[in-house]
TORLOLUM-315509 format. One record per residue (C-alpha): residue number from 1; residue in three letters; x, y, z. Coordinates in pm, whole numbers, always signed. Layout:
BEGIN
<zami k="NUM" r="Ala" X="X" Y="Y" Z="Z"/>
...
//
This chain:
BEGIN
<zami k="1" r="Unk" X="+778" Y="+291" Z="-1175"/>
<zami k="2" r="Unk" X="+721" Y="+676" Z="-1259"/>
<zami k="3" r="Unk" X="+832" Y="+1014" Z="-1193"/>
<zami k="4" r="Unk" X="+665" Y="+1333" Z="-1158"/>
<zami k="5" r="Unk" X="+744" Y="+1669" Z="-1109"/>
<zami k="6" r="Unk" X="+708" Y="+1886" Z="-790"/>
<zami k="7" r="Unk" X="+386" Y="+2010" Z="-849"/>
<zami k="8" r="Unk" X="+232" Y="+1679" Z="-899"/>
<zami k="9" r="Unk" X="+405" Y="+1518" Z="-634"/>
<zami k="10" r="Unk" X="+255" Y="+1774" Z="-400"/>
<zami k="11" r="Unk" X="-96" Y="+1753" Z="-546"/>
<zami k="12" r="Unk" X="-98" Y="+1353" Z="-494"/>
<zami k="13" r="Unk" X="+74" Y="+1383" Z="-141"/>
<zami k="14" r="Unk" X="-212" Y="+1598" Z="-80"/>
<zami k="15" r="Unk" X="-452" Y="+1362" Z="-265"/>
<zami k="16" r="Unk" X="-322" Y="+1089" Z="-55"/>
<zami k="17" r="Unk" X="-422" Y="+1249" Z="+273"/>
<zami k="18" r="Unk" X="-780" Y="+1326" Z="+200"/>
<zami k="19" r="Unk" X="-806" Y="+984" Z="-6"/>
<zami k="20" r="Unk" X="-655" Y="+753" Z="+291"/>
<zami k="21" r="Unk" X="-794" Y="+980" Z="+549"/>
<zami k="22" r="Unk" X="-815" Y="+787" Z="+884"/>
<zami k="23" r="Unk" X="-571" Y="+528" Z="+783"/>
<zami k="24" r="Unk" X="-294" Y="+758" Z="+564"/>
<zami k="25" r="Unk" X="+43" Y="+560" Z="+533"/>
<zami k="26" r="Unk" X="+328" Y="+802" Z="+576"/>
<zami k="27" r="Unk" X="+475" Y="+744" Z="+220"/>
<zami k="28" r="Unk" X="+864" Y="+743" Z="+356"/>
<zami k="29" r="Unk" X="+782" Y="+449" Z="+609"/>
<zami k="30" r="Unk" X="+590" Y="+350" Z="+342"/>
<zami k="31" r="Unk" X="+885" Y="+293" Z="+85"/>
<zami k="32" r="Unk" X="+1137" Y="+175" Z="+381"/>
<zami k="33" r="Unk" X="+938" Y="-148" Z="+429"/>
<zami k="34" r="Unk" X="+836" Y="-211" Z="+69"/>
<zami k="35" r="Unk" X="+1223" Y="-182" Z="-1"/>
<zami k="36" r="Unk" X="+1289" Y="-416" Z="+294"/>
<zami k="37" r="Unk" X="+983" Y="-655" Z="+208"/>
<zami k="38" r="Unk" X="+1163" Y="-706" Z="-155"/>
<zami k="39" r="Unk" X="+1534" Y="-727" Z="-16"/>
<zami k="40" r="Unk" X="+1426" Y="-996" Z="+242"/>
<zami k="41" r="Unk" X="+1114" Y="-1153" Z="+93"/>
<zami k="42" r="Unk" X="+975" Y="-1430" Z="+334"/>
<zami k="43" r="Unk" X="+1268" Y="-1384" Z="+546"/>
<zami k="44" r="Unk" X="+1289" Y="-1335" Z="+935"/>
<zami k="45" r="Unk" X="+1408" Y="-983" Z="+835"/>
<zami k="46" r="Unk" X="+1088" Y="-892" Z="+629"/>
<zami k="47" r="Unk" X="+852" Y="-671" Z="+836"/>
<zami k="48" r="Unk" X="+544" Y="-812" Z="+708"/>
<zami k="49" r="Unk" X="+611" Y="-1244" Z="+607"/>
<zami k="50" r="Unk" X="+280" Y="-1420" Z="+724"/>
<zami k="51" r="Unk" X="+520" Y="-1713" Z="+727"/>
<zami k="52" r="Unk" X="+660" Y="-1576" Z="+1122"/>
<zami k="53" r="Unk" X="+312" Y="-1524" Z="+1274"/>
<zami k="54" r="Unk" X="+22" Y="-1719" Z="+1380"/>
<zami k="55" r="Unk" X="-213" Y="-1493" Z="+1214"/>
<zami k="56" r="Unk" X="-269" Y="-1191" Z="+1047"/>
<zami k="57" r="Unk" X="-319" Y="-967" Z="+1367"/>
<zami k="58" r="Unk" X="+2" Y="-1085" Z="+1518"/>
<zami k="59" r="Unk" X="+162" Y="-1011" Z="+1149"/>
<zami k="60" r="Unk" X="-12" Y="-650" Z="+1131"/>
<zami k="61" r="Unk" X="+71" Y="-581" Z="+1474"/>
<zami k="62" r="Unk" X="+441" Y="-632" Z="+1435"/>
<zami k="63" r="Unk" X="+436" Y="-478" Z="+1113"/>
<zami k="64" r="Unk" X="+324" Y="-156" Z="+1288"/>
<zami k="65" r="Unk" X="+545" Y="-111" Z="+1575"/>
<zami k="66" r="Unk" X="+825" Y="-142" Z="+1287"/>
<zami k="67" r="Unk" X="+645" Y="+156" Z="+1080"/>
<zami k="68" r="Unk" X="+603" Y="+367" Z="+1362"/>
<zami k="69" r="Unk" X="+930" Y="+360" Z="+1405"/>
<zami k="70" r="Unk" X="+1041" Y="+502" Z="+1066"/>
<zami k="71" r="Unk" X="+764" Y="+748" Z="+1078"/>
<zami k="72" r="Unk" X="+860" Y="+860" Z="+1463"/>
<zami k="73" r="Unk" X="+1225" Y="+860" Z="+1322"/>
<zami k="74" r="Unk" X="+1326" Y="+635" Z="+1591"/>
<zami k="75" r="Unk" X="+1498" Y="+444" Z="+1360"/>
<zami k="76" r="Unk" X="+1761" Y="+494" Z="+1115"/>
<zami k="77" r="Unk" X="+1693" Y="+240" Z="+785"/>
<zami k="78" r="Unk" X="+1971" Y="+69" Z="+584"/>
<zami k="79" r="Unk" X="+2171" Y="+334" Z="+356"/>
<zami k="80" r="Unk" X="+1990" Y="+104" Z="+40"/>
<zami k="81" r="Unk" X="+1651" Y="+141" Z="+175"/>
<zami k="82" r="Unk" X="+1731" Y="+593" Z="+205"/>
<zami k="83" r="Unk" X="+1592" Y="+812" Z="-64"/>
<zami k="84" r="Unk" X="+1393" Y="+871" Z="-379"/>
<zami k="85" r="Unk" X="+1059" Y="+870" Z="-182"/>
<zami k="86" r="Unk" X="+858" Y="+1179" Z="-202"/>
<zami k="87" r="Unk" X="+834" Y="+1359" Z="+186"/>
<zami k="88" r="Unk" X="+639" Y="+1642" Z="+288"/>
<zami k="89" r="Unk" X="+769" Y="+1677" Z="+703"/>
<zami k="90" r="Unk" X="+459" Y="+1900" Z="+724"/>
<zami k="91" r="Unk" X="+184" Y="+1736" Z="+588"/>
<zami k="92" r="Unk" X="+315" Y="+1384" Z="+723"/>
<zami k="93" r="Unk" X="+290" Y="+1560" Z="+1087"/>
<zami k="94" r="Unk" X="-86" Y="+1608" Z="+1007"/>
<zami k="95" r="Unk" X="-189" Y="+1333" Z="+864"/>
<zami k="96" r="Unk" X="-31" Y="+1137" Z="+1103"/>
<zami k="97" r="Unk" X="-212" Y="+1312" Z="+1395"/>
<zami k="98" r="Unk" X="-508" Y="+1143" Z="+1605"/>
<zami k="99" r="Unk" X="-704" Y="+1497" Z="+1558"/>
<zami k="100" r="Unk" X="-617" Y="+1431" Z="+1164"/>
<zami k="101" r="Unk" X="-734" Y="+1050" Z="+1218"/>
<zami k="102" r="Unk" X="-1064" Y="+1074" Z="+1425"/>
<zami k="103" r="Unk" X="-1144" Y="+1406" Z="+1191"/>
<zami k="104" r="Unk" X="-1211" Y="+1171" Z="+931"/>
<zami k="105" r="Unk" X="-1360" Y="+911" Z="+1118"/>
<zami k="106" r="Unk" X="-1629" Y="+1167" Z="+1244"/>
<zami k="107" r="Unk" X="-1661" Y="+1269" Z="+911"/>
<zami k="108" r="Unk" X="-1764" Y="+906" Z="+800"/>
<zami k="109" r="Unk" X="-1979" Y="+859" Z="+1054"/>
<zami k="110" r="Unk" X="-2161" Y="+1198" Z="+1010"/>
<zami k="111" r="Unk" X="-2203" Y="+1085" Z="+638"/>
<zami k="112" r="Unk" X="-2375" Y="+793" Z="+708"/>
<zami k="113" r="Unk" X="-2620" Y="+904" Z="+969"/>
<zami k="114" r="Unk" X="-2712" Y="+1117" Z="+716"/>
<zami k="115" r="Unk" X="-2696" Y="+933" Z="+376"/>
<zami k="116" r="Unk" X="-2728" Y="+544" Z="+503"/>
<zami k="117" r="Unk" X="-3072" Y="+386" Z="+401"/>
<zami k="118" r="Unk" X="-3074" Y="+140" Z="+628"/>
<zami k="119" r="Unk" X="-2885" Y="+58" Z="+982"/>
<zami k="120" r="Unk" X="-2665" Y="-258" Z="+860"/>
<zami k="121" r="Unk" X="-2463" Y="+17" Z="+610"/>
<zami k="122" r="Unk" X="-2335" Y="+163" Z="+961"/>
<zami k="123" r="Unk" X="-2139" Y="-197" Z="+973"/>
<zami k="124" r="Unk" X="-1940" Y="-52" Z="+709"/>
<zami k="125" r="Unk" X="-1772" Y="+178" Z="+903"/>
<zami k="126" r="Unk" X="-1473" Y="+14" Z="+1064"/>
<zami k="127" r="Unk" X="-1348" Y="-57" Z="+696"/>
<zami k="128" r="Unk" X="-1347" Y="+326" Z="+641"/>
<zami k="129" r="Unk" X="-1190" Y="+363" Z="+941"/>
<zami k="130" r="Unk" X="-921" Y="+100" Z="+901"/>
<zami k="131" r="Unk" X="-878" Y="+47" Z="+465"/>
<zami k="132" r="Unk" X="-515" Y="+89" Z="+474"/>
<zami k="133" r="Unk" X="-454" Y="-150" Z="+756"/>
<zami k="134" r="Unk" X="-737" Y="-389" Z="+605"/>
<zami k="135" r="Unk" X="-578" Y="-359" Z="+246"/>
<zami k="136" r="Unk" X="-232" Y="-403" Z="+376"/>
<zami k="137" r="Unk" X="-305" Y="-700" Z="+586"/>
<zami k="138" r="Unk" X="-506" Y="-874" Z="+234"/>
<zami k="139" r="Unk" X="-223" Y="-768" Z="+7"/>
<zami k="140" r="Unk" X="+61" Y="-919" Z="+231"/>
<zami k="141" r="Unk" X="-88" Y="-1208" Z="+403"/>
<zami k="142" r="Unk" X="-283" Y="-1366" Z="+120"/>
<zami k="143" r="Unk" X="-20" Y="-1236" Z="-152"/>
<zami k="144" r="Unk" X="+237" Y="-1470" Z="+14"/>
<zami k="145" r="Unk" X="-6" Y="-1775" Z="+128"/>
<zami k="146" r="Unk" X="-300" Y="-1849" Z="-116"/>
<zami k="147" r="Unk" X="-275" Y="-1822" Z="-511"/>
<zami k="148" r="Unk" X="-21" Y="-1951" Z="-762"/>
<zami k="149" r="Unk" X="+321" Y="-1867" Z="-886"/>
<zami k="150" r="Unk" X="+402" Y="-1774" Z="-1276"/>
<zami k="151" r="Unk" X="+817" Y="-1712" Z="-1157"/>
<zami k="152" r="Unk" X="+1028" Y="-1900" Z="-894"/>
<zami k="153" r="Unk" X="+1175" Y="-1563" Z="-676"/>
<zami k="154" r="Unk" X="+1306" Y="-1824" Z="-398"/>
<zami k="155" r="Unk" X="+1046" Y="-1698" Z="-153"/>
<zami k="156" r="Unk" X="+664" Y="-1757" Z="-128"/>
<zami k="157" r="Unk" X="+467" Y="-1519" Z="-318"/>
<zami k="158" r="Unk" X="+153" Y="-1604" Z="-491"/>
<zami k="159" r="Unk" X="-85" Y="-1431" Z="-778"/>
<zami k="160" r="Unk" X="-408" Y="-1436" Z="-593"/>
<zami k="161" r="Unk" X="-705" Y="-1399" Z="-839"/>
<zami k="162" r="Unk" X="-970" Y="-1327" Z="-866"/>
<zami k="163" r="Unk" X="-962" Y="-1143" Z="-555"/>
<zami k="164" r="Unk" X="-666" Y="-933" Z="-656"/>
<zami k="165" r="Unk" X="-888" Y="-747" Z="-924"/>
<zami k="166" r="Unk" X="-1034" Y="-575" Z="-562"/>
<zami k="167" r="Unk" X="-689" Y="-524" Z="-443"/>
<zami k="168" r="Unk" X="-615" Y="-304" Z="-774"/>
<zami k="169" r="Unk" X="-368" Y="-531" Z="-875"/>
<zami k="170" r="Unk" X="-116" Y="-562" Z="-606"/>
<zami k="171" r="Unk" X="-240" Y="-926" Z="-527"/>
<zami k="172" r="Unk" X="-12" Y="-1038" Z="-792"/>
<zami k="173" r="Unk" X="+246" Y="-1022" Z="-613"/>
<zami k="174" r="Unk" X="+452" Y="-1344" Z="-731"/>
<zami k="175" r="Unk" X="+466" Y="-1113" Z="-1082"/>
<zami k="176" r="Unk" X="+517" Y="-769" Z="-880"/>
<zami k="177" r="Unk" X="+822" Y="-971" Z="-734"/>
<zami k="178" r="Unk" X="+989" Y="-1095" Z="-1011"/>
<zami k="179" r="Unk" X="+933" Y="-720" Z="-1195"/>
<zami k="180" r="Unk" X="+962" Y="-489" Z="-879"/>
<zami k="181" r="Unk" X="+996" Y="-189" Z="-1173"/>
<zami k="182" r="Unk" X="+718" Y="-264" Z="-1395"/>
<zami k="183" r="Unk" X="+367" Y="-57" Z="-1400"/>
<zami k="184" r="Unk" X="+189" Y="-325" Z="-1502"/>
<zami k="185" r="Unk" X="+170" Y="-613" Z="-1215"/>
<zami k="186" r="Unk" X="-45" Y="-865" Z="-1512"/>
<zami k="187" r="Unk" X="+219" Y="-1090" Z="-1674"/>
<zami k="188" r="Unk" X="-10" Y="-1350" Z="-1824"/>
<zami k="189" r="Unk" X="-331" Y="-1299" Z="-2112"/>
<zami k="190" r="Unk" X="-611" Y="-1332" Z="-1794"/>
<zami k="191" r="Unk" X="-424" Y="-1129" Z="-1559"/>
<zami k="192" r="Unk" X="-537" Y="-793" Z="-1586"/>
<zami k="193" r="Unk" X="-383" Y="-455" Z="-1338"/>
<zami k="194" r="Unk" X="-697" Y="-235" Z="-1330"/>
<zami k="195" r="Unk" X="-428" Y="+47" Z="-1238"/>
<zami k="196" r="Unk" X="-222" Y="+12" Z="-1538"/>
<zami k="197" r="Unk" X="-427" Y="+145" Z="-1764"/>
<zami k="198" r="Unk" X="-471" Y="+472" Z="-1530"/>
<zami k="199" r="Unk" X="-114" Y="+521" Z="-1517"/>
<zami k="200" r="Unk" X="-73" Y="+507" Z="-1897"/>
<zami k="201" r="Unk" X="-375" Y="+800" Z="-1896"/>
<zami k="202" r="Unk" X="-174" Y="+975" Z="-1644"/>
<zami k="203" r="Unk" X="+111" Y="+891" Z="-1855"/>
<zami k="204" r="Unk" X="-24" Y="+997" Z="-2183"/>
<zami k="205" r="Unk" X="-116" Y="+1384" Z="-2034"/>
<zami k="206" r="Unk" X="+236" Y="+1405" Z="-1925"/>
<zami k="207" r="Unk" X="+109" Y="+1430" Z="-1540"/>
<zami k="208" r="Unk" X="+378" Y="+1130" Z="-1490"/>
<zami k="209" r="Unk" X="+652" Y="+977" Z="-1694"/>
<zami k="210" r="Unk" X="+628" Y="+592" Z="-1643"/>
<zami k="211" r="Unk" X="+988" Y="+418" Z="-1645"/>
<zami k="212" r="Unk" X="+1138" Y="+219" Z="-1921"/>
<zami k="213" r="Unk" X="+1175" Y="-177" Z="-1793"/>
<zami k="214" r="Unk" X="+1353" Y="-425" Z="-1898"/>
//
């Protein structure tokens, strides 16, 4: 959708880490299974189809093994999935790390012993300690289930609103589908990408350089 250059790349790979914290997403496993999500969309093939599990845990459990595989480099992806990913061997090795992981989730914790008003907040914690697995489970099980379709892609993704405004837009996924390339995942007058308009910000101060579409 954009490019960058070096020094930007580095600052949001950085960004990324203390911003995910507990639950960072290696960005090159990251890009493998979008890739292979959009090649084989609702397929037995795509790593992350609610249509092959019974539930969601079953979906998000498979979905990690297959990850952990890319980020272990266990596992060599298809030459069309290689490539034009930022990777940072260094920081990934970090992040990645249980001291990196329970860090941050003592970090949360300490916060809120210290800030929380009142002792239901503390129930709050396992979604700081799990958003990316949380978000990633809401984005790819109801983004392919629940919702409706503006574009027939041949598989089963849905535009699921208005709960996709708290997904930052990637709940519209029958539209993100249809225009893998395109910033802007809102196709129709009430669909609105609360990302968008950051990324034409970003674009304006020349920090990125958003991609011409078709």
């Amino acid at each position: 959708m954009f490019t960058t250059n070096k020094f930007w790349e580095r600052a949001f790979y950085l960004l990324t880490w203390f911003s995910q914290g507990a639950s960072f997403l290696n960005p090159r496993a990251y890009a493998i299974l979008h890739r292979m999500h959009h090649a084989y969309s609702d397929t037995k093939e795509d790593p992350h189809s609610p249509h092959f599990f019974r539930d969601v845990f079953q979906m998000m459990w498979a979905t990690k093994k297959i990850f952990q595989d890319y980020v272990k480099m266990n596992k060599e992806p298809e030459t069309r999935f290689k490539g034009n990913y930022p990777e940072w061997r260094t920081v990934d090795i970090m992040a990645s790390s249980w001291v990196s992981r329970i860090g941050f989730g003592v970090g949360y914790t300490l916060f809120y012993v210290y800030f929380a008003t009142s002792p239901w907040m503390f129930l709050l914690l396992p979604i700081h300690y799990l958003m990316g697995p949380i978000h990633g489970a809401t984005v790819n099980w109801c983004g392919h289930k629940y919702g409706y379709s503006n574009f027939d892609n041949g598989d089963h993704s849905k535009n699921t609103t208005p709960i996709d405004f708290l997904m930052l837009g990637e709940l519209f996924q029958n539209n993100h589908h249809k225009f893998p390339n395109s910033p802007n995942f809102a196709k129709r007058w009430f669909e609105v990408d609360p990302v968008y308009p950051v990324m034409k910000v970003l674009h304006w101060t020349r920090i990125i350089k958003i991609r011409k579409t078709a």
